[in-house]
Rosetta silent file (secondary structure, phi, psi, omega in degrees, C-alpha in Angstrom):
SEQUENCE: XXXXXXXXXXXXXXXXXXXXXXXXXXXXXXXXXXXXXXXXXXXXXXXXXXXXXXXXXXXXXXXXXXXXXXXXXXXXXXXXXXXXXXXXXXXXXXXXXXXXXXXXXXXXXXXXXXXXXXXXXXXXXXXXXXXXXXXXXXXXXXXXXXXXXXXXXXXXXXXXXXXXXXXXXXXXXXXXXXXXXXXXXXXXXXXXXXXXXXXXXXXXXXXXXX
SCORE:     score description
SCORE:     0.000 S_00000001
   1 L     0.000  127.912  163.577    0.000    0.000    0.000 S_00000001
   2 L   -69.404  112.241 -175.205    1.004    3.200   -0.867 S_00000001
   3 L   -82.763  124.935  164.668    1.274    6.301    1.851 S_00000001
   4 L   -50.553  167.625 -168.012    0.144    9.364    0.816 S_00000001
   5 E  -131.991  111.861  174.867    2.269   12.505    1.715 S_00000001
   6 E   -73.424  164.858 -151.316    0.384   15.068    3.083 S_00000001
   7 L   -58.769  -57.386 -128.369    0.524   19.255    2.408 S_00000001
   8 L   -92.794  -47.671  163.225    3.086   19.056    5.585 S_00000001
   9 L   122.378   77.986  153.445    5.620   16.604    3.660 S_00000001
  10 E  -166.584  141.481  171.390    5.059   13.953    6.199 S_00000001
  11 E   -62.847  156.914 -149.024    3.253   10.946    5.990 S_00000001
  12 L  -136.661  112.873 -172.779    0.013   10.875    6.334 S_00000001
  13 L   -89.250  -13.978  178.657   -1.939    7.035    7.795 S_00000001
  14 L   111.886   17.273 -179.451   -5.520    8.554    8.160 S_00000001
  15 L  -100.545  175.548  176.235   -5.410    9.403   11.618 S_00000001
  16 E  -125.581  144.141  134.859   -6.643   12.881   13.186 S_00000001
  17 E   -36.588  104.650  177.708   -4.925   14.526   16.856 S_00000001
  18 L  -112.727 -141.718 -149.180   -8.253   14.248   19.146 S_00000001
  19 H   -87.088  163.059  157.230   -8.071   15.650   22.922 S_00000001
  20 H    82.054   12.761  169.733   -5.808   14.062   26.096 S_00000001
  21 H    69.206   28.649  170.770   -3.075   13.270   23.321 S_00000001
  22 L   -82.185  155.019  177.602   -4.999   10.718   21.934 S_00000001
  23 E  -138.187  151.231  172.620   -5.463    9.769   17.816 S_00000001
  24 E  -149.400  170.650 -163.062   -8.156    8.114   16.385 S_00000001
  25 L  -115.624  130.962 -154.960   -8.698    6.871   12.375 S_00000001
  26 L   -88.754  -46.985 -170.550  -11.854    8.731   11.372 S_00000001
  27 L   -92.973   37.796 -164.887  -12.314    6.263    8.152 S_00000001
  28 L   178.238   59.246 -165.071  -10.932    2.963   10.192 S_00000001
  29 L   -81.221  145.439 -168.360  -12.774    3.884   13.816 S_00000001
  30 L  -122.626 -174.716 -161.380  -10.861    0.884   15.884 S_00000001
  31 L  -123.120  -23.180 -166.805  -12.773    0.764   19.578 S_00000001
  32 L   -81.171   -6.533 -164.462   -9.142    0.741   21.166 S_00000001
  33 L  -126.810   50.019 -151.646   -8.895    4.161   20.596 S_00000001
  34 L  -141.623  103.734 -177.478  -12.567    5.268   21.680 S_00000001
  35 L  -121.833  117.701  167.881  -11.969    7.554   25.275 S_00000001
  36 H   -54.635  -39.365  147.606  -14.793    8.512   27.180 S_00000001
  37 H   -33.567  -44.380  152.181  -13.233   11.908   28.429 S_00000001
  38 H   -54.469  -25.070  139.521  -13.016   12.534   24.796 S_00000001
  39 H   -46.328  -69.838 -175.207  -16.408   12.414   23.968 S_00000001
  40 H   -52.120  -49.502 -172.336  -17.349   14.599   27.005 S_00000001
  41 H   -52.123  -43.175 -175.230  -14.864   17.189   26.131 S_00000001
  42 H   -65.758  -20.804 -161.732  -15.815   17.259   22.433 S_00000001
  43 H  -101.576  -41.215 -169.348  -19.367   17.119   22.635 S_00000001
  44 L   -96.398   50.165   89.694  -19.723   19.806   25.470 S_00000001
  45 L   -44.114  -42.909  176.572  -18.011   22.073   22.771 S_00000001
  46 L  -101.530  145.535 -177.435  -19.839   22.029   20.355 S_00000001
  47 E   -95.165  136.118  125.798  -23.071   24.271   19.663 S_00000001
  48 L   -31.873  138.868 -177.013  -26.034   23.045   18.594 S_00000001
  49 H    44.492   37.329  161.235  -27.700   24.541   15.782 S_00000001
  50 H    78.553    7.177  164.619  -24.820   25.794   14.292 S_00000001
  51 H    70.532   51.812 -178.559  -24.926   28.303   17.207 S_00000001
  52 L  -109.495  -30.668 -177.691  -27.845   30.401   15.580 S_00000001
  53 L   -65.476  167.235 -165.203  -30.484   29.793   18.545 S_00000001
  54 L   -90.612   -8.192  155.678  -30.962   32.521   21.075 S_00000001
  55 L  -111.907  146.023  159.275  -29.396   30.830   23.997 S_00000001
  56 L   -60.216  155.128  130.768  -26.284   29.035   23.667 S_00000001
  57 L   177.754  154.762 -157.914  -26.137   24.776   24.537 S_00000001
  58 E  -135.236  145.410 -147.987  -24.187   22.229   23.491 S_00000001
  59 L   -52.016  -25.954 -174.882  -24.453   18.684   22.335 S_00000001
  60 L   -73.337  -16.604 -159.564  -23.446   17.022   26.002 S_00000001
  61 H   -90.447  -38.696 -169.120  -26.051   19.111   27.679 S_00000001
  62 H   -91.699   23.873  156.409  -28.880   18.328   24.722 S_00000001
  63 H  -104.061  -57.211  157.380  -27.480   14.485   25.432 S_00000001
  64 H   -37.733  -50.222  174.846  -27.842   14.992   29.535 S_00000001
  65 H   -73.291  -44.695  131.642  -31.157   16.150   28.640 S_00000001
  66 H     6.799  -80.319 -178.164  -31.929   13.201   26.609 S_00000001
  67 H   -61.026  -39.004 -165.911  -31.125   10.863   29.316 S_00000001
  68 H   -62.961  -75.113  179.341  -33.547   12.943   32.008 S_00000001
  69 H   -18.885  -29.490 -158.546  -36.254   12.616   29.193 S_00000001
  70 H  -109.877  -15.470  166.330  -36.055    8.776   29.046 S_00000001
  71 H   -80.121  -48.809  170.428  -35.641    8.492   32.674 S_00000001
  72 H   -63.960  -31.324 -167.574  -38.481   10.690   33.937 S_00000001
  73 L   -95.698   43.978  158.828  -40.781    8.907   31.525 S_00000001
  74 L   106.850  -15.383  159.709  -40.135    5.467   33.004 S_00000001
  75 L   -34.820  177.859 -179.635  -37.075    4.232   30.849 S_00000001
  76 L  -147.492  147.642 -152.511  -34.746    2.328   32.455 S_00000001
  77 H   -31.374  -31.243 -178.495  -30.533    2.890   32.840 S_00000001
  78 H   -92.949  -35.665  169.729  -29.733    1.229   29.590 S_00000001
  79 H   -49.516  -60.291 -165.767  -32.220    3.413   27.435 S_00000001
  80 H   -70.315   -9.178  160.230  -31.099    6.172   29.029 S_00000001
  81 H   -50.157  -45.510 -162.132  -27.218    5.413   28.479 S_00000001
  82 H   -57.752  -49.803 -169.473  -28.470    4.842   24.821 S_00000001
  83 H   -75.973  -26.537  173.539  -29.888    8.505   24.779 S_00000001
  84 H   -92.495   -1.079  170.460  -26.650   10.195   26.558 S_00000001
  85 L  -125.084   26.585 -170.068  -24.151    8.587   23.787 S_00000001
  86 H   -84.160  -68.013 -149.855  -27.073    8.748   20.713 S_00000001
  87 H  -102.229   37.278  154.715  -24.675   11.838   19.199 S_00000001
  88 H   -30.520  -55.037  174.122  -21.429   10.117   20.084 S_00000001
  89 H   -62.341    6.109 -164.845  -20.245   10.426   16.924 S_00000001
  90 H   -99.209  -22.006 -172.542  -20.201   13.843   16.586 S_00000001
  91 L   -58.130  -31.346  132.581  -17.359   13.885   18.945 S_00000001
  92 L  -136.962   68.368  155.393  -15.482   13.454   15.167 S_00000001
  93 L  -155.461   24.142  138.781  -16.833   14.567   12.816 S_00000001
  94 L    75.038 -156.675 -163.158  -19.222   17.014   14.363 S_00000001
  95 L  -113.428   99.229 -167.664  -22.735   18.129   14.543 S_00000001
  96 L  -102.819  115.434 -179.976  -24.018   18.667   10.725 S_00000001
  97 L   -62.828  157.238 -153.704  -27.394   20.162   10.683 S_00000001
  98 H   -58.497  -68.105 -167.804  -30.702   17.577    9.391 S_00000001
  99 H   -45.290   -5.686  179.849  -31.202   19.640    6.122 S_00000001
 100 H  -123.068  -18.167 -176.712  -27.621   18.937    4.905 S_00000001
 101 H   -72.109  -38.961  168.740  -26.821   15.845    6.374 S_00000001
 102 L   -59.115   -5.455  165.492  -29.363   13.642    4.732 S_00000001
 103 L  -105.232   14.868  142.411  -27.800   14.866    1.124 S_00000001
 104 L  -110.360  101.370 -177.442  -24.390   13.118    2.526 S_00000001
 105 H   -74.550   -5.180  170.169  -25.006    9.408    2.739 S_00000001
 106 H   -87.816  -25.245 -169.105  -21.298    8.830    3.046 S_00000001
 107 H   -75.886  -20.158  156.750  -21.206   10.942    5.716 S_00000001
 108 H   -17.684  -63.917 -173.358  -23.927    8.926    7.319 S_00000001
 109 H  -102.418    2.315  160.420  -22.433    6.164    7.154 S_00000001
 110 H   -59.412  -42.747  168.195  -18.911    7.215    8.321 S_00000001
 111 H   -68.249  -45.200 -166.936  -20.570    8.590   11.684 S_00000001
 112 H   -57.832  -69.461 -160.345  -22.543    5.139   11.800 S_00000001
 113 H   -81.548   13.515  159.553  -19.236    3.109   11.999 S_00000001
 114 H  -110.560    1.204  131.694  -17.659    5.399   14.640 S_00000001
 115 H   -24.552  -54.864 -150.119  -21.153    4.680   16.539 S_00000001
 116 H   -83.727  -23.607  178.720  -20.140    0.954   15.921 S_00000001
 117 H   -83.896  -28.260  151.415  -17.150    1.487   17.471 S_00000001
 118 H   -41.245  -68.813 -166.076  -18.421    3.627   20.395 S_00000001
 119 H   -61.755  -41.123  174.037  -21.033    0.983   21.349 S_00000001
 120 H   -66.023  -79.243 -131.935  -18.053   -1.981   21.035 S_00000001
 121 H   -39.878  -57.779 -162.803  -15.799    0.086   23.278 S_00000001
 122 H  -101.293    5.328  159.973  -18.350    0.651   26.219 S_00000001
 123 L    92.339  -10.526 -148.604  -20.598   -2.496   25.871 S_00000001
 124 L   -70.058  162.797  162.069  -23.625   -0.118   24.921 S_00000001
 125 L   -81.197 -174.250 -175.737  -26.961   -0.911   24.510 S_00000001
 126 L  -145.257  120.370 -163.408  -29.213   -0.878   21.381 S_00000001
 127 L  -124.292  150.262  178.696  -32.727    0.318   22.070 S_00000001
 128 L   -50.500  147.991 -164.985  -35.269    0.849   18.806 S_00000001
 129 H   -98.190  -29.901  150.170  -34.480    3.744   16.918 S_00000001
 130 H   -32.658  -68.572  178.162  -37.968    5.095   16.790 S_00000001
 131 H   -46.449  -52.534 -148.951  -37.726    5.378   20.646 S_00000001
 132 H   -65.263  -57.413 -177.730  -34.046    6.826   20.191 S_00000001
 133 H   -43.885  -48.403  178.299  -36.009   10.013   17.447 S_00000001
 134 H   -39.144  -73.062  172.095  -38.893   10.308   20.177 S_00000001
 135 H   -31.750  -67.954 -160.954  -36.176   11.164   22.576 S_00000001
 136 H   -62.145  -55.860 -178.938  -33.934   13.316   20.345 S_00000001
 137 H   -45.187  -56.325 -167.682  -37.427   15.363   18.783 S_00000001
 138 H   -55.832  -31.653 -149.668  -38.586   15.984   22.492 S_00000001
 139 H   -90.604  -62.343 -135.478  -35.313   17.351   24.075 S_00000001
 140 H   -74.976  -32.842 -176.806  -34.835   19.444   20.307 S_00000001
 141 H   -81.244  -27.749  163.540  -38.728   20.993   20.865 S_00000001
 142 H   -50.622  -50.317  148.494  -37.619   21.418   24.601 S_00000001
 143 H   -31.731  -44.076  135.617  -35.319   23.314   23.564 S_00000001
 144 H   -68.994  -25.176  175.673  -36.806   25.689   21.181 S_00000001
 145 H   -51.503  -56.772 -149.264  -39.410   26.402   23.659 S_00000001
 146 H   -95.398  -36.980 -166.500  -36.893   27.560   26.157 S_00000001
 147 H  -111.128   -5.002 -158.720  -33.443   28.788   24.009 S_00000001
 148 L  -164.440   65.760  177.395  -34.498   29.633   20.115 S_00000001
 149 L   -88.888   -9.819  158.120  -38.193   31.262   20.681 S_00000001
 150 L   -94.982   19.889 -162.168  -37.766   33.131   17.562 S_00000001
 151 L   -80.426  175.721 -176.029  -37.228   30.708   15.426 S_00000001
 152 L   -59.160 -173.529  164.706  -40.628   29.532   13.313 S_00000001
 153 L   -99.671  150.416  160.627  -41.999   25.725   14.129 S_00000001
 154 L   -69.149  149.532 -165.000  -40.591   22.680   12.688 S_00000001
 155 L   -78.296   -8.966  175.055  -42.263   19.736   10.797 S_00000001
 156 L  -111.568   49.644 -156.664  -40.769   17.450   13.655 S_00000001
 157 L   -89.256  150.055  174.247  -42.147   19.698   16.954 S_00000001
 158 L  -118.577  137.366 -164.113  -43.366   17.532   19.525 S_00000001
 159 L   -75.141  146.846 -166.331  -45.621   18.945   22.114 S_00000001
 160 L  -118.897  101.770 -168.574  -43.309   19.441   25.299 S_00000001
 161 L   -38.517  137.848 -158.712  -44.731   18.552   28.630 S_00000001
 162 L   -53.038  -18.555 -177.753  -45.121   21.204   31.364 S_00000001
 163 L   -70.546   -7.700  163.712  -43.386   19.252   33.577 S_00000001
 164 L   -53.647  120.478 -176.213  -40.056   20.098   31.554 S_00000001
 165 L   -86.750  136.206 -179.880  -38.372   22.565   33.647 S_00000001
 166 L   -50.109  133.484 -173.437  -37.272   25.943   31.800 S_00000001
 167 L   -80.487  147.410  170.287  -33.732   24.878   30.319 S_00000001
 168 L  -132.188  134.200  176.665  -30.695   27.073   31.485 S_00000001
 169 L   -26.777  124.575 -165.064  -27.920   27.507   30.096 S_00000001
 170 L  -125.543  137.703  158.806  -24.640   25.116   30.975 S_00000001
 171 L   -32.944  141.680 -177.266  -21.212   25.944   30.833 S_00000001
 172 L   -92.923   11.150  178.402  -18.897   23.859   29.007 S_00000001
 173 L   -88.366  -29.209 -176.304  -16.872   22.898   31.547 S_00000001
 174 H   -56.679  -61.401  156.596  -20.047   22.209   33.493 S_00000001
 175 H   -60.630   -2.993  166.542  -21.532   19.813   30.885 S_00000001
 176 H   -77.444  -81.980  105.702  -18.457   18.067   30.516 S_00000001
 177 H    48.334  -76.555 -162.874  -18.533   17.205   34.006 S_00000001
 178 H   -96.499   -5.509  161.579  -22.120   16.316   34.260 S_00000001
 179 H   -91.603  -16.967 -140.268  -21.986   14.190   31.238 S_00000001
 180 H   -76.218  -39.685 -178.387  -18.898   12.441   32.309 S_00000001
 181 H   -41.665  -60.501 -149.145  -20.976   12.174   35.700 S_00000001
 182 H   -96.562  -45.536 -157.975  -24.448   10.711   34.258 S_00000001
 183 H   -81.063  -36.247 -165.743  -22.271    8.430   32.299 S_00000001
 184 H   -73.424  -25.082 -179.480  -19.946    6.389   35.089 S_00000001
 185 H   -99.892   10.001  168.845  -23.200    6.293   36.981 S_00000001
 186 H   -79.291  -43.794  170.041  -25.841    4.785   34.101 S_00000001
 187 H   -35.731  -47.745  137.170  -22.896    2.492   33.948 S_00000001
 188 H     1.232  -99.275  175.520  -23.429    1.613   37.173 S_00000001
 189 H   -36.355  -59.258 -150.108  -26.744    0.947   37.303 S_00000001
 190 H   -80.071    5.624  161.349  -27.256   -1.166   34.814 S_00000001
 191 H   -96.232  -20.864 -178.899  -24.293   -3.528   36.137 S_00000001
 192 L  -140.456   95.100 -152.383  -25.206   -3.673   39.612 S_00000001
 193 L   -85.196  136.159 -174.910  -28.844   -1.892   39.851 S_00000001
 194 L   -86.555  170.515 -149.039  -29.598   -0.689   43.316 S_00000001
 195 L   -83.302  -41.097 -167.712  -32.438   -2.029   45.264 S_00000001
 196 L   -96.648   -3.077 -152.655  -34.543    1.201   46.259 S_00000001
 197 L    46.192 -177.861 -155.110  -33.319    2.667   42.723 S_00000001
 198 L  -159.554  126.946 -174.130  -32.333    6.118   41.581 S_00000001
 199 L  -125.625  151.095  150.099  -32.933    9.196   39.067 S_00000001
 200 E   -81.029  125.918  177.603  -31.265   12.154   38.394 S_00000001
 201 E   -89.562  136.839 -153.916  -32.902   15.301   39.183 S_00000001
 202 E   -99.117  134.825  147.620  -33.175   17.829   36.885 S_00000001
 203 L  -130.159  173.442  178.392  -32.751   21.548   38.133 S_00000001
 204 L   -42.214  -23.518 -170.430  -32.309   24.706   36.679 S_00000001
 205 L  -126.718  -28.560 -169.848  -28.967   24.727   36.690 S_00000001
 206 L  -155.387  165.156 -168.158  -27.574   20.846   37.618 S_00000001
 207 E  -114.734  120.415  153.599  -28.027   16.992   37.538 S_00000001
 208 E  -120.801   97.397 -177.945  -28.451   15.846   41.082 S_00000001
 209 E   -67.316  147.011 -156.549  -28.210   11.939   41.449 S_00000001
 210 L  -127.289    0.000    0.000  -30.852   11.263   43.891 S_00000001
């Protein structure tokens, strides 16, 4: 096989620099090199909706919310893991709005097989993907309610139940943190599930395991 030589004069194997001095191969995602701290950092970086909405928040926080979503309405630890790693993949190659991503089907499936690699690394589960959209739609119409009230409605608005508490803004060190948080302790659960059980409580400001 021949190596390509990149702009830099040095060869170049297909790998990218991600955070914590780590590399990963974007078109060759291996599972050995799939770091949860690397997720969390990457994800609570990046803005949602191309950072056009009228509040700031970012994908770990719209992931955190996710998980609350599948938890208050009666899911149980492995849905909601499924729903706090659902936009794993954006951690590289990043969060490409609906309208453009459905005209790249490579790109599609290039996120899909660093999914597949995400899910070997950590064991995850695989919950119906209907259920997974349900999830993703509610938290994205929570979310205009509360952060991006001027934008128009969408053809995929979901009605958003009152009991959703007004969303506030999270820091990104904050959402790093509190996904990093939500994740060692759905892990948890679902290996040794406690007896009286346990939710996270959603407040204005923070996830308080209860």
């Amino acid at each position: 096989m021949t190596t390509e030589i990149n702009n830099a004069g040095v060869p170049d194997e297909g790998w990218i620099q991600i955070a914590h001095g780590h590399i990963f191969h974007p078109m060759d995602p291996r599972p050995e090199e799939v770091f949860i701290e690397d997720i969390a950092q990457s994800l609570s970086r990046q803005i949602r909706y191309n950072g056009h909405s009228d509040e700031i928040i970012n994908v770990a926080h719209h992931s955190c919310n996710c998980a609350w979503l599948a938890d208050v309405m009666g899911h149980g630890p492995k849905t909601q893991l499924a729903m706090l790693m659902h936009e794993g993949g954006e951690y590289i190659v990043g969060d490409m709005i609906r309208p453009l991503k459905v005209k790249f089907p490579d790109f599609i499936l290039i996120e899909d097989d660093i999914m597949t690699a995400i899910n070997t690394r950590f064991d995850l589960p695989v919950i119906d993907h209907k259920l997974l959209k349900f999830f993703d739609n509610l938290a994205l119409s929570w979310e205009k309610r509360d952060l991006y009230k001027s934008a128009r409605d969408w053809p995929y608005m979901l009605e958003v139940p009152d009991w959703c508490p007004t969303i506030q803004t999270w820091s990104h060190a904050y959402s790093e943190q509190r996904f990093l948080s939500m994740f060692a302790w759905l892990q948890l659960e679902i290996k040794a599930p406690q007896t009286k059980g346990r939710s996270f409580k959603y407040t204005t400001t923070a996830w308080d395991g209860q």
